[in-house]
C-alpha positions, -999 to 999 in steps of 0.1 A, spaced: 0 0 0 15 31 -10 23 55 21 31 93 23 71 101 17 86 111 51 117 130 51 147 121 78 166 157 77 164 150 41 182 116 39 158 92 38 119 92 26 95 64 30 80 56 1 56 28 6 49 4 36 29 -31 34 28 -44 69 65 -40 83 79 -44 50 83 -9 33 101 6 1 123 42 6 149 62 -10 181 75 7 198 106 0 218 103 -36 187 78 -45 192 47 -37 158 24 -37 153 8 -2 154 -22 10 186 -28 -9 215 -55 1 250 -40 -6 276 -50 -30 304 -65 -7 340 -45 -14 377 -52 -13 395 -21 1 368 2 -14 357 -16 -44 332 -47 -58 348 -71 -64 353 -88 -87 335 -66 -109 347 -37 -134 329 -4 -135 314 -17 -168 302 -43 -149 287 -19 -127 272 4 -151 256 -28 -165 243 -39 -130 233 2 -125 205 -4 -157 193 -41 -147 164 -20 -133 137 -13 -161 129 32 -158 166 34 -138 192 54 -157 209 47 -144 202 32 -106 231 41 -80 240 6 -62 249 3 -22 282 -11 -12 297 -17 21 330 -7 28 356 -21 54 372 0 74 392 -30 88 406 -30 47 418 5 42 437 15 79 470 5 70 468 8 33 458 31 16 454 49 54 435 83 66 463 101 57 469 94 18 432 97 15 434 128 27 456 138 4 426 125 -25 397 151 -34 363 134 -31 376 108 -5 378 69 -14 351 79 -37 378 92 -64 406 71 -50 387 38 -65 377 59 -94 340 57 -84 336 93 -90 318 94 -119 289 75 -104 258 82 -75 263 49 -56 254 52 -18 289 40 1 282 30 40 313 25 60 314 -1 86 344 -8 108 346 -48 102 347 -69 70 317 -86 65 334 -115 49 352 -121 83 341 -129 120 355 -100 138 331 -108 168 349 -111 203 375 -90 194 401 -75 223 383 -50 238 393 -21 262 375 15 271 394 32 248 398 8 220 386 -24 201 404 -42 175 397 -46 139 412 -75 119 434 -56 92 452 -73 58 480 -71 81 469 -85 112 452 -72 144 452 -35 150 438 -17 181 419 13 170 403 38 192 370 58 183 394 92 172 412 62 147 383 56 132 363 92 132 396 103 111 397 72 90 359 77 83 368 117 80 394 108 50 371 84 29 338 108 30 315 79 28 279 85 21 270 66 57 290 50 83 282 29 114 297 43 148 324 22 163 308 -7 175 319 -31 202 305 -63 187 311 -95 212 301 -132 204 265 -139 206 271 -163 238 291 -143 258 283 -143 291 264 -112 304 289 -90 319 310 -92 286 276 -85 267 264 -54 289 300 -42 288 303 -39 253 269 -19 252 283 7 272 316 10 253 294 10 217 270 41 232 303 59 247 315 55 206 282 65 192 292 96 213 326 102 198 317 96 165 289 124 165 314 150 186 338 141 160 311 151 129 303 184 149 336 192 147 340 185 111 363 160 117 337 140 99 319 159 69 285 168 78 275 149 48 281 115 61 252 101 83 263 82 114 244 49 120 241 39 156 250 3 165 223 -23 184 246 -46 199 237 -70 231 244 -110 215 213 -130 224 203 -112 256 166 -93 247 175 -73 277 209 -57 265 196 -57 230 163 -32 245 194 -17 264 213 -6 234 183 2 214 174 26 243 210 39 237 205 45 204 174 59 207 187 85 230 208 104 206 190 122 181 211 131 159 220 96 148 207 93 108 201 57 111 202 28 134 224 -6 122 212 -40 141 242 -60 141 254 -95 154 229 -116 139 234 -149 117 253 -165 146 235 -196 146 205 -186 162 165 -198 157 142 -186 135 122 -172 166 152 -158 184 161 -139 156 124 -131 153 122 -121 191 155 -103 189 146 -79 161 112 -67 177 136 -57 212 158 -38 187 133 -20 171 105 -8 196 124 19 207 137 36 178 118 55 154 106 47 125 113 69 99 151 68 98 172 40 78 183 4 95 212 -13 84 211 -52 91 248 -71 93 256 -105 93 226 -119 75 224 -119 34 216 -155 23 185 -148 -4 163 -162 19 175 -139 52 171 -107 27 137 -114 20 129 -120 56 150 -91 61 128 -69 36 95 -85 55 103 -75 89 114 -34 73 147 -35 75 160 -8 47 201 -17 42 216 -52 39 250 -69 40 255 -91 18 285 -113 9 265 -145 -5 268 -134 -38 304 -127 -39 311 -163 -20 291 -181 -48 306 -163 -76 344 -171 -59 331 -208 -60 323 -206 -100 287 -202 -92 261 -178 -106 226 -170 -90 196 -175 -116 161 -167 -108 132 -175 -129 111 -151 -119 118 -116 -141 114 -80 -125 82 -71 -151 67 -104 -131 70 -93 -97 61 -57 -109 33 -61 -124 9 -69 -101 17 -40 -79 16 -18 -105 -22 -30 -117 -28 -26 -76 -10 15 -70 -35 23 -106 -64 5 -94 -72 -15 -124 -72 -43 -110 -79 -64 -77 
């Protein structure tokens, strides 16, 4: 059903809503729910920007559509660094020679490829796992580090523990993930950050409901967060923990900014994903099949699924 556009300081509009599932556009246009193209050190691979031009016009009436991709910062600290992208007008945006194009880039301090969970951990600091090894980076790290690539969105530093761990571990890295969200948004106010980027805040908490309402609460506090990212999922657990989880995550928070989902991507998580109205979604799967000589066919076209909703928005048809 097709539901008045809402405006988030004019980064993200809702464009139509069908139970929880709902369909949006983010700043630079990107159509929501979308799953993101999974990068190496700033770009798709293994695609070629003809590739991606091609994948930018797949859409019938786009011309063409920007894509999402997720970016590690885990992939770029030690090479290329904050400071040579510094040095690079128009941030990793030009330095992978993606400036011609309107895709949406959301930073995010892990790889998605990798388990970073459970992670050393400290007030000051976490540690990401780098092409070079472990590296303990502190909030003002990774506020420059975001500052020098100019993404078009990028998650807070997170604290992000195993699923399992035991409850002091879990509340712990709540508190040290809302005390980022913190420096992260000083660090934007101060420019260190372009005001252009929007700064998702993390849900963290493993499997406890309570930490996870917790952290939402956190989140929830701090208005001037753009968007709110649930991550930690796809560990293993149920169909109705998941389920269960997700509700404690979302009742606090508003509805009309962005969500950004992690550790989920399989076709069949984004389309529970896009159910329950969740907007952004990592995705690797299609980069691990296509690594393993595989390709993803679907014998259902776009015009198919389209069409129906189309004779429903005009009325023509019941």
């Amino acid at each position: 059903m097709p539901a008045e556009a809402m405006d988030v300081v004019g980064a993200f509009a809702i464009t139509a809503q069908c139970g929880e599932a709902r369909a949006g556009r983010l700043r630079g246009g990107l159509e929501t729910p979308a799953p993101l193209l999974y990068t190496r050190r700033g770009f798709p691979a293994p695609l070629t920007l003809r590739e991606l031009e091609a994948l930018s016009r797949a859409v019938p009436d786009s011309s063409p559509a920007p894509l999402g991709m997720q970016i590690s910062a885990a992939e770029l600290l030690n090479e290329p660094g904050a400071g040579v992208l510094r040095k690079v007008a128009g941030g990793l945006r030009r330095f992978c020679g993606l400036h011609d194009r309107s895709d949406f880039l959301l930073l995010s301090a892990r790889d998605s490829l990798t388990t970073q969970a459970g992670m050393p951990a400290s007030e000051g600091w976490t540690t990401l796992q780098t092409p070079a090894g472990q590296k303990q980076v502190t909030a003002a790290e990774y506020s420059e580090l975001v500052g020098a690539v100019q993404p078009d969105a990028a998650l807070c530093l997170t604290d992000e523990v195993f699923a399992d761990s035991n409850d002091k571990k879990i509340k712990k890295s709540v508190e040290r993930t809302a005390l980022w969200m913190d420096e992260c948004l000083e660090a934007r106010a101060n420019a260190r950050i372009p005001a252009h980027t929007l700064l998702f805040g993390p849900i963290v908490g493993g499997l406890s409901e309570r930490e996870r309402t917790n952290s939402a609460l956190e989140a929830a506090k701090r208005p001037l967060l753009d968007g709110y990212a649930i991550v930690g999922l796809g560990g293993g657990e149920s169909n109705e923990l998941r389920n269960s989880i997700l509700k404690q995550c979302l009742a606090p928070l508003t509805a009309d900014k962005p969500r950004f989902v992690s550790g989920l991507g399989s076709p069949e998580e984004v389309l529970w994903c896009v159910a329950n109205g969740l907007d952004l979604i990592e995705s690797t799967y299609p980069f691990v099949a296509a690594s393993h000589g595989n390709a993803l066919t679907f014998t259902v076209s776009y015009e198919d699924l389209m069409a129906p909703s189309e004779k429903s928005v005009g009325g023509g048809g019941g």
